[in-house]
N, C-alpha and C positions, 0 to 999 in steps of 0.2 A: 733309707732314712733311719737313721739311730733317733727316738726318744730321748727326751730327758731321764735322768733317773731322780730320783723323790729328791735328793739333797740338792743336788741344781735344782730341779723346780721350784723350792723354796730359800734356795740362796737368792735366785732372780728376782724372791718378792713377788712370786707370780700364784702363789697360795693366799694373797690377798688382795684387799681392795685398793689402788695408791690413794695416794693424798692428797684430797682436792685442792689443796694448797697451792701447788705447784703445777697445778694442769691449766694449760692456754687454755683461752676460752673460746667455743667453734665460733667464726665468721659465717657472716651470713650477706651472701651477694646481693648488692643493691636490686636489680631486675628480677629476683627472685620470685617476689613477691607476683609482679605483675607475669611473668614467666607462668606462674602456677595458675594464676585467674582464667588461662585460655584456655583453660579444660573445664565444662561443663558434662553432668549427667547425659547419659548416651540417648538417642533419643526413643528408643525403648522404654526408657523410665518416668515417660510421659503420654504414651501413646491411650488415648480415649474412649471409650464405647465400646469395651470391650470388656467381657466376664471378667469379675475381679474376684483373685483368693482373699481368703480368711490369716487375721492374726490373731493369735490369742499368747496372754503374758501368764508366766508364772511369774510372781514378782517373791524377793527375799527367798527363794529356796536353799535351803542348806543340809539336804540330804544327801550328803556324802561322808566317805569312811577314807579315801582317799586325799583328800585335802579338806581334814575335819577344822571344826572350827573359822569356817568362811560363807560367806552369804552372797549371791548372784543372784542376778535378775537371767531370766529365759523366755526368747519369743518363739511360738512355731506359727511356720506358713503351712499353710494346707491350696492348693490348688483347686478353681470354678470347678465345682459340681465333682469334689473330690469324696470319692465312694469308699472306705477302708474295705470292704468287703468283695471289691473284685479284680483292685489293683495290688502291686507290693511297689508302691512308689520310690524313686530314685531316691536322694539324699544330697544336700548341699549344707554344710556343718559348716559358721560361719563364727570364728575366737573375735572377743570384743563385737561381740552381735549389736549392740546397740548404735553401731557407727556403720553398718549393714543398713538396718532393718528400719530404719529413720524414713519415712515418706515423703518428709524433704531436706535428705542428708544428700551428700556426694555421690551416691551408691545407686539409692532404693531399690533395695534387691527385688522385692514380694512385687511390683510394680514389673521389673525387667521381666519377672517369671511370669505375669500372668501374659504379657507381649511376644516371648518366645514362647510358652505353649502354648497360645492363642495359635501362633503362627506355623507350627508345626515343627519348631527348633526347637524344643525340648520337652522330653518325657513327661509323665506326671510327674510331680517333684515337690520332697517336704524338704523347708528349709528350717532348719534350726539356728539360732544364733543366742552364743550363750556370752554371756559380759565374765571376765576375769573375776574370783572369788574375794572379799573384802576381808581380809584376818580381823578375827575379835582381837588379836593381838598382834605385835606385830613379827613378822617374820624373823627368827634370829640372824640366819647370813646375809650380807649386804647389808648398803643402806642406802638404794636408790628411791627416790618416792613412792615408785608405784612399786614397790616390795612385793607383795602378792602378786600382782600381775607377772613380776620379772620372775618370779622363783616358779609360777605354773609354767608359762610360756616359751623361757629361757632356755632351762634345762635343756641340754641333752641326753634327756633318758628317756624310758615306754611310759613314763608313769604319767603324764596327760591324755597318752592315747587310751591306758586302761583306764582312767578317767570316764573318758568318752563313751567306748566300749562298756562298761562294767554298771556307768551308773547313770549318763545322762540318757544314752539310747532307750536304756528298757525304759526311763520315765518317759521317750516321745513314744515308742511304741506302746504304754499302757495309757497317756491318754488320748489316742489317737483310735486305738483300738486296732493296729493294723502290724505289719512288721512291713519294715523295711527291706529294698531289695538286697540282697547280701552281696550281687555283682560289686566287688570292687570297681570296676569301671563305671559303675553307678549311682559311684559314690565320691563325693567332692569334700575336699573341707581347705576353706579357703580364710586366712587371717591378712593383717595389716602390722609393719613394722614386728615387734617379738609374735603378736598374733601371726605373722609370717613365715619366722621362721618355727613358729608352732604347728603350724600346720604341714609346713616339710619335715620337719621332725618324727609326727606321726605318723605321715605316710611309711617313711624310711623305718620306723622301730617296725610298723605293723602293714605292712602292703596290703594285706585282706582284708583291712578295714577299709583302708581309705584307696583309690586307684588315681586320683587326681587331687593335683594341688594348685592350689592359686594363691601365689605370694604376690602383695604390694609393700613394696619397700621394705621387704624382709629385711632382719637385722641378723647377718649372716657376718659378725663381728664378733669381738670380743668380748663378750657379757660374760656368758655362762659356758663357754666355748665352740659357740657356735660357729666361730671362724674353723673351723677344722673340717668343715662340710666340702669346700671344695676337695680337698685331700681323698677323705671319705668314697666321695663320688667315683675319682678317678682308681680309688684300688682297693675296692668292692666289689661281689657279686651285682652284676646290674639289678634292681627293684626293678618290677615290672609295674611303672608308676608313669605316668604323663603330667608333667608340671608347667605353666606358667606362671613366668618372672615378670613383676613390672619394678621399675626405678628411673630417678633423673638425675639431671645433671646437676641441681639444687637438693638432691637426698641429703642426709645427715654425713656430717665430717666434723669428729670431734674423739677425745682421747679412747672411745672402746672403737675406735677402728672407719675407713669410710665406707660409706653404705653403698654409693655408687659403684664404687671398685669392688666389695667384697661382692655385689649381685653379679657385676663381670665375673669375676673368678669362678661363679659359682657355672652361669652361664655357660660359661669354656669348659668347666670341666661334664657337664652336661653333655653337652655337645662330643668331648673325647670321649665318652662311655659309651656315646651313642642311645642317649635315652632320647624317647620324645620330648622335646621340650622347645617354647617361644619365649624368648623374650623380648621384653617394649621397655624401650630406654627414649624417655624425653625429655622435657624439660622440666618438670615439677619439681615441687619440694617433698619433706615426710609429709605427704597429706595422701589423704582418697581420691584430690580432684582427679587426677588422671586416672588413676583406677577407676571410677566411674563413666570418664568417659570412654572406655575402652570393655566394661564390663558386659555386656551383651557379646560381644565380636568374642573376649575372653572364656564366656560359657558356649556358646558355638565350637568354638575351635576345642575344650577339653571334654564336651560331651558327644563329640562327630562318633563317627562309627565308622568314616571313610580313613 
């Protein structure tokens, strides 16, 4: 495969953003709707009478030098009767935490955790979930709404995983008082849509940080060129990473690319590398419903040891 060279790239108009002008507008299948309604939270994320972990919010923090000039909310899960002092607990790092960490969202993650380590399916385990950065201004490239979000998340570069790494960890480990386990395999970071493919992104720049990934509805398209990940996959050193993929048959289809199709591609090429990796393809739309209800079965299967 020959590359473009710079002058085609920008003959093509592929150096910039097209013209909303002239772009169909995505359809949206009648059944969709009801299609997505038949995923319910797993039922993990209800289960009763049993030890409950701790959340506690940082709210508006903006101490960063990496994506300076932006404001986040951050929640951490601590797990029943969680001791800093004689475990180095696991890690589950969750982009757009707030659509995680919700008690009665799609998801409820702190919920599913206290149900599998109740039950002897997972580790002690802190969860972090950090919401996408708000620009005091706003972002100069593009001009998609959620500008900040897309220009953290998007990227394919190391620079949200050294984000992560450099300046959200030591804040959970200093107020936690404890370090995390540094086993990459015990260590997750799992987003939704760009959260998605953010989270494969930073596995793939930085495998020691992250050993597992959990994409829903990753958006493994044409944004910021994240369509380029199946390629990637297939003629690269393997990552020594375990990911699961979820998408439907109602995911997003619209001018950066389909969602359904590009999670196949990615899938396949998974699959040719021979990475470990599942994916679940059903009927939902871009939503968490189905990620939730798949989300216990999905922390099982990326945190096994067998």
């Amino acid at each position: 495969m020959m590359p473009f060279d710079v002058e085609t790239f920008i003959a093509h108009g592929l150096d910039r953003l097209p013209e909303n002008d002239y772009l169909p507008q995505p359809r949206v299948h009648p059944t969709a709707m009801l299609d997505d309604n038949q995923y319910n939270p797993c039922a993990e994320a209800s289960s009763r009478s049993i030890p409950r972990g701790k959340v506690q919010k940082i709210r508006d923090w903006r101490d960063t030098e990496i994506f300076p000039e932006t404001t986040r909310d951050i929640w951490i899960y601590t797990p029943p009767e969680f001791d800093p002092q004689k475990v180095r607990p696991a890690l589950a790092f969750f982009n757009d935490g707030a659509g995680y960490v919700h008690r009665v969202g799609p998801v409820r993650a702190p919920a599913v955790f206290d149900s599998l380590i109740h039950a002897g399916k997972l580790p002690s385990i802190v969860g972090v979930f950090v919401n996408p950065g708000t620009p005091d201004e706003p972002v100069p490239d593009g001009s998609y709404p959620d500008r900040g979000r897309s220009y953290e998340y998007d990227s394919v570069t190391p620079r949200y995983v050294k984000f992560v790494n450099d300046e959200v960890l030591p804040l959970v480990e200093s107020t936690l008082g404890c370090e995390l386990n540094p086993d990459p395999r015990m260590r997750l970071i799992c987003g939704m849509s760009s959260g998605g493919i953010c989270a494969f992104n930073a596995a793939w720049h930085d495998a020691s940080a992250f050993g597992l990934v959990l994409s829903h509805c990753g958006s493994f398209t044409n944004i910021r060129g994240g369509h380029n990940y199946p390629y990637l996959v297939r003629t690269s050193v393997k990552k020594p990473i375990r990911v699961f993929l979820q998408s439907g048959k109602h995911d997003l289809d619209n001018w950066l690319g389909n969602w359904p199709l590009a999670n196949q591609q990615l899938a396949k090429a998974l699959q040719f590398a021979d990475y470990e990796y599942r994916f679940v393809y059903g009927e939902g739309m871009h939503s968490l419903r189905h990620a939730g209800a798949i989300f216990a079965d999905s922390l099982r299967w990326l945190f096994s040891t067998e």
